[in-house]
N, C-alpha and C positions, 0 to 999 in steps of 0.2 A: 214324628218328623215327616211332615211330604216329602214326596217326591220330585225331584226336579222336573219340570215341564220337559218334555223332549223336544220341544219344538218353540221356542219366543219369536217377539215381535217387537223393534225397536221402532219409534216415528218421532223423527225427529232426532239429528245426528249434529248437532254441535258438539262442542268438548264431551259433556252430559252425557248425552245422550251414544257416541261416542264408547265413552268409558265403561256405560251399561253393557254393550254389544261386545267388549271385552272382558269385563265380567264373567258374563255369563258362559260365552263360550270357553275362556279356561277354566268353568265348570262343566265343557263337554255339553252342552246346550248347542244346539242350532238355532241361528237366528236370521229373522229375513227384516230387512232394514227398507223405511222408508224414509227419504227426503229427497225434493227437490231439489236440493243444491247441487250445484254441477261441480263443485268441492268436496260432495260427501263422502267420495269414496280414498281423496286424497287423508282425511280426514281419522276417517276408519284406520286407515294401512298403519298412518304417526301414531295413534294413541295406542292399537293395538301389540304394538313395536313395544314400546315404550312399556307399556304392562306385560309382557313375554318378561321384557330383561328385566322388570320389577320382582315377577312373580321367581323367576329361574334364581333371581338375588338371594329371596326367602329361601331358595333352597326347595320350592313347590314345584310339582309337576305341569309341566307346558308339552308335555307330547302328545297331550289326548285335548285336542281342542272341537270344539264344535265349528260347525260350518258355518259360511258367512253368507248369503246370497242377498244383495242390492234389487228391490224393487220396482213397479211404477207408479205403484198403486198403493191405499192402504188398507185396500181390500185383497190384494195380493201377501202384502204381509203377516196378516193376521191370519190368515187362512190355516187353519189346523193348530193356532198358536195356542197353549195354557195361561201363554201371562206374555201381556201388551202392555210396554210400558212407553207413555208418551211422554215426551221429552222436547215438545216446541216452545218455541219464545213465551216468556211472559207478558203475554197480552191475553186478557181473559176474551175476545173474540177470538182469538186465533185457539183459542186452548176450548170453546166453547165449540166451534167448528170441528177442532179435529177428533172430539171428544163423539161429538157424535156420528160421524163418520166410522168412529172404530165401534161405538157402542150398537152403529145399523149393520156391520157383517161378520164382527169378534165369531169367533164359536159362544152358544149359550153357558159352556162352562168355563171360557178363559174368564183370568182373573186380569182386570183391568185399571193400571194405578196411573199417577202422575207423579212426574217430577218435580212439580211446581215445587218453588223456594216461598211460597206465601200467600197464595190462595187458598182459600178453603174447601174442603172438598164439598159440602152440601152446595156451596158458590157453581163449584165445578160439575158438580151432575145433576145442576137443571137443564143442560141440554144434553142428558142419557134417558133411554127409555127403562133401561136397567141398572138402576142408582144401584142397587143390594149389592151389585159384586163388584162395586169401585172404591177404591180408596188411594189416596198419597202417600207417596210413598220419596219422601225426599232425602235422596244423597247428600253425599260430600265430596269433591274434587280432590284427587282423582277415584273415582267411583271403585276401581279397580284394587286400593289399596285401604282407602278409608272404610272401615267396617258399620259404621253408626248410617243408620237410615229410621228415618222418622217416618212410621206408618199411623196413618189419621183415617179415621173414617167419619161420613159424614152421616145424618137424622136417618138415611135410611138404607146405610151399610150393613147388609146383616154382622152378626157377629161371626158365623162363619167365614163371611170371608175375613175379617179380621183374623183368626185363629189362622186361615188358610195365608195371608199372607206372609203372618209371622216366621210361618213353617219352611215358605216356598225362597224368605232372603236370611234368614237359616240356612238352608240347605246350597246358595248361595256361596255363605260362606261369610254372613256380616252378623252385625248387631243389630236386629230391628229394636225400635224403642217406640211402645204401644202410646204414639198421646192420645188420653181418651179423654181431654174437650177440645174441643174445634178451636183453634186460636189465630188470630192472624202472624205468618209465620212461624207457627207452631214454638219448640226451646230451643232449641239451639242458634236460630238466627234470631232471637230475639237477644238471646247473651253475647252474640256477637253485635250486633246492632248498637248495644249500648256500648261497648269498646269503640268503634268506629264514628258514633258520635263526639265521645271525649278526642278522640284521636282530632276528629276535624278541628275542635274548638284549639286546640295543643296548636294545629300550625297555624292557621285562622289568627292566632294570639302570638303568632311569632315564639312560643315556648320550645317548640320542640319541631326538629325537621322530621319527613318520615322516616329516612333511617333510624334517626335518635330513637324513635317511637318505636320501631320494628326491634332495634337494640334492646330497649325496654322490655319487651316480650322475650323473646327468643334467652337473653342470658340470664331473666329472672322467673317472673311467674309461669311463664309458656313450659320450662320445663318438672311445673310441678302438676299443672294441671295435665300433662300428659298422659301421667298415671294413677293421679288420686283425686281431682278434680277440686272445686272450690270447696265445698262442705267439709272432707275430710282435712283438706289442707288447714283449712280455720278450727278445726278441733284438735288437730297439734297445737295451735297457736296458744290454745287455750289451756296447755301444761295438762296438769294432772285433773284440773277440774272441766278438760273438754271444753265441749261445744256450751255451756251453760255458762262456765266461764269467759270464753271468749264474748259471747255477747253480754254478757256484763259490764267486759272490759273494755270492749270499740263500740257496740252498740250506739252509744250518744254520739258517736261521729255522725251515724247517719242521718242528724239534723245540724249539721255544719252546712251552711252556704257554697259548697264549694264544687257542685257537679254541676253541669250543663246538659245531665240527660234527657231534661223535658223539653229541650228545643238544639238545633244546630244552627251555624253559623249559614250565614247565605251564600249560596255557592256563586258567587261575581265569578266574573272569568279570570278578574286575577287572582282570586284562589284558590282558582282549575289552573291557572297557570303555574303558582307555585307548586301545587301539589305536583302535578304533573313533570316537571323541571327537576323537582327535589326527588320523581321518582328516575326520571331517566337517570338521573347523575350516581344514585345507587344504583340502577343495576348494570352502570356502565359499559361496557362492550361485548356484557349477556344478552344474548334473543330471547325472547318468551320460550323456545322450544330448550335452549340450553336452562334456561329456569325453572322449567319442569322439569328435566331431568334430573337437576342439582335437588331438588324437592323427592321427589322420588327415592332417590340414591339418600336423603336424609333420615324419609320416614321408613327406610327399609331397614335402615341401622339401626331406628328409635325401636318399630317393632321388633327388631330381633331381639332387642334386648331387653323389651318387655316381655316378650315369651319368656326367654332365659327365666325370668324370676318370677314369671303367673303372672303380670300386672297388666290391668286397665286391656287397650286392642290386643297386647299380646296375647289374652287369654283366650279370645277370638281367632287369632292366627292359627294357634293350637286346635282350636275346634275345626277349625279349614285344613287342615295338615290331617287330622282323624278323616276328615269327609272323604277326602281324596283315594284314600286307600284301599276302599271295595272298589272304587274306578278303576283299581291297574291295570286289571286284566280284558278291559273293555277292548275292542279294537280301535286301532291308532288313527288318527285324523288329522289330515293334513293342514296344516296352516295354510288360509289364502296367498 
């Protein structure tokens, strides 16, 4: 198991990037943040908040936090940092720039990942001079609760830093999941991507509103995949004769005419407008920040109760609840 870096570097501080720099610091991490925005620091304050009363939910320790200090520079941030994790917009120029920016002043041993939700990283470290020690490293919102983080490396990531990455969002406190081929969007937004397709086609078709669609998740399959995911789900389906059975027995669906995942409907403006419409109307007179907290306050009660019985992220909680416990005795750290 590495050891936690003493010292990170956030770049780029929207929700993301945000949620990283809470993270880590209720891993007792000090981090030095850069972004431009003249928001970022409002930004920090709400999401950090928000992961406190997350984390103190869990019942985990929040009184040994690592320090927060706001930059000017990304040469400032990275300055003595182990692991720089960049977090700007998906725009492969912008991600190309700021890549090399961090890859011309990192330390020679930080480890240096990206956020990105679907570039590649050999895409991403043609503007590095030092490809070996990069790789992606992609969350899930909120970064601070969701333990799955997809690490990618690219044609010329050593394998060390693969091992070392593994180690370093371990130590963290999440699930790294090694994808070792390059794919555009790697697994997990690929499995969502195809839910979101059918979804479109669902209002697009007049079938189904987004709530109906959201209803559809959340009171049936959403909470099985919580903790056993699609493969084990479908090998109950399949009785006693499993996963062998099962595709025996639905198998021949999958040449029924009846999905639309190889293409989506065209987004007209009036189907950004129903979408849109059918979304305010559900989340009626919740703000985004009450929607995340409501989120929050959900998945803290899903995790707890996945802990409770060993299953799927709670098992993860449980490994973060171990990690924390040689920390006790650290000296205490104020919250910004």
């Amino acid at each position: 198991m590495a050891e936690l870096p003493a010292r990170a570097a956030v770049v780029g501080c929207g929700v993301i990037g945000a949620a990283w720099a809470a993270r880590m610091r209720l891993r007792s991490v000090d981090v030095a943040v850069y972004d431009p925005s003249p928001t970022a620091s409002e930004v920090l304050d709400a999401v950090m908040a928000d992961a406190v009363l997350a984390w103190a939910a869990l019942g985990l320790a929040t009184d040994q936090v690592g320090s927060l200090t706001i930059v000017d520079s990304i040469a400032e941030a990275v300055d003595g940092a182990g692991l720089v994790q960049e977090s700007v917009p998906e725009r492969i120029d912008i991600k190309h720039s700021t890549l090399a920016a961090i890859d011309d002043v990192a330390p020679l041993n930080a480890l240096i990942a990206s956020s990105t939700s679907g570039y590649q990283p050999s895409d991403l470290a043609t503007a590095m001079n030092h490809p070996e020690r990069f790789v992606v490293a992609h969350p899930f919102n909120p970064v601070y609760l969701l333990p799955l983080v997809e690490v990618v490396g690219g044609v010329q990531t050593s394998l060390g830093t693969i091992d070392r990455a593994m180690d370093t969002y371990r130590a963290l406190g999440m699930h790294p999941l090694h994808v070792r081929k390059e794919i555009d969007a790697f697994i997990a937004d690929r499995l969502l991507e195809a839910v979101w397709r059918e979804a479109l086609w669902l209002v697009n078709d007049g079938i189904a509103t987004t709530e109906e669609i959201d209803d559809a998740i959340r009171f049936g399959f959403g909470l099985r995949w919580a903790q056993m995911g699609t493969f084990e789900t479908y090998r109950i389906a399949g009785g006693e004769g499993g996963m062998r059975h099962f595709m025996a027995q639905f198998g021949p669906a999958l040449k029924w005419p009846w999905t639309k995942l190889m293409d989506t409907p065209e987004l007209t403006d009036d189907l950004i407008d129903t979408i849109a419409d059918q979304s305010d109307a559900q989340a009626g007179d919740r703000s985004i920040r009450d929607l995340a907290q409501e989120r929050d306050r959900n998945l803290v009660a899903i995790l707890s109760a996945l802990e409770s019985v060993g299953a799927g992220a709670g098992q993860t909680l449980a490994q973060l609840r171990e990690l924390q416990q040689p920390s006790r005795h650290k000296h205490v750290k104020m919250l910004r």
